[in-house]
C-alpha positions in Angstrom: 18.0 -19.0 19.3 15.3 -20.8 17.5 12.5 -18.6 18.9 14.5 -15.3 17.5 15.1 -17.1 14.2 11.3 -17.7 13.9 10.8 -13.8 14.7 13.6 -12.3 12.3 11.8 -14.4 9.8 8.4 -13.2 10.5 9.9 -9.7 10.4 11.6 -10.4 7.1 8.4 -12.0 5.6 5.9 -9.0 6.4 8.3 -6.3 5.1 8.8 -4.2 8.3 11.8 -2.3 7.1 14.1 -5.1 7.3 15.1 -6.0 3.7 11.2 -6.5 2.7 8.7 -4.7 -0.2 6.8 -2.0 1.9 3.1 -1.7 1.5 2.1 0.3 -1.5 -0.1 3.4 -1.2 -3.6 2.9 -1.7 -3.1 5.6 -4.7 -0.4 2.8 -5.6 -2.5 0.4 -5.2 -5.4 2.4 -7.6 -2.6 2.9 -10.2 -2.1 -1.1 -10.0 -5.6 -1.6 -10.5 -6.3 0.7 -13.4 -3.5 -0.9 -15.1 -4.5 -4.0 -14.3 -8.0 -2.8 -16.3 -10.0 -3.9 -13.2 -11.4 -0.5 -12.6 -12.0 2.3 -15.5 -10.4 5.6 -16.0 -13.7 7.6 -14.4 -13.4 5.4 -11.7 -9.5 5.7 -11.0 -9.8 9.4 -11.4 -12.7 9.8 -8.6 -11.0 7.7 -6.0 -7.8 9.1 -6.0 -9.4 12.8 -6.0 -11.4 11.0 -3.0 -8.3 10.0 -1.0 -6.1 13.1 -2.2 -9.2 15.1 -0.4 -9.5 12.9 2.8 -5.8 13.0 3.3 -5.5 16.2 3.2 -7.8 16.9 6.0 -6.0 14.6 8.2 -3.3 17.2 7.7 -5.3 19.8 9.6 
């Protein structure tokens, strides 16, 4: 009992569909950080025309 308690908590503390915050999107996570003011407009812009491009070649 004690070993399952230690894994449901695991489980719930890493978010694995069981009640915890998914992972955002790196496109979430270059939103974040544009708001955040860590990276600049020009920046922001570039990488997420970078990952739309790569993602949509993994679509192929």
């Amino acid at each position: 009992m004690i070993i399952g308690g230690i894994a449901l908590f695991r489980v719930l503390q890493h978010g694995n569909g069981f009640g915890g915050r998914a992972r955002p999107s790196p496109e979430e996570l270059l939103a974040e950080r544009f708001a955040r003011g860590e990276i600049d407009e020009q920046t922001y812009r570039r990488d997420v025309e970078t990952l739309r491009l790569h993602n949509s070649g993994a679509d192929r």
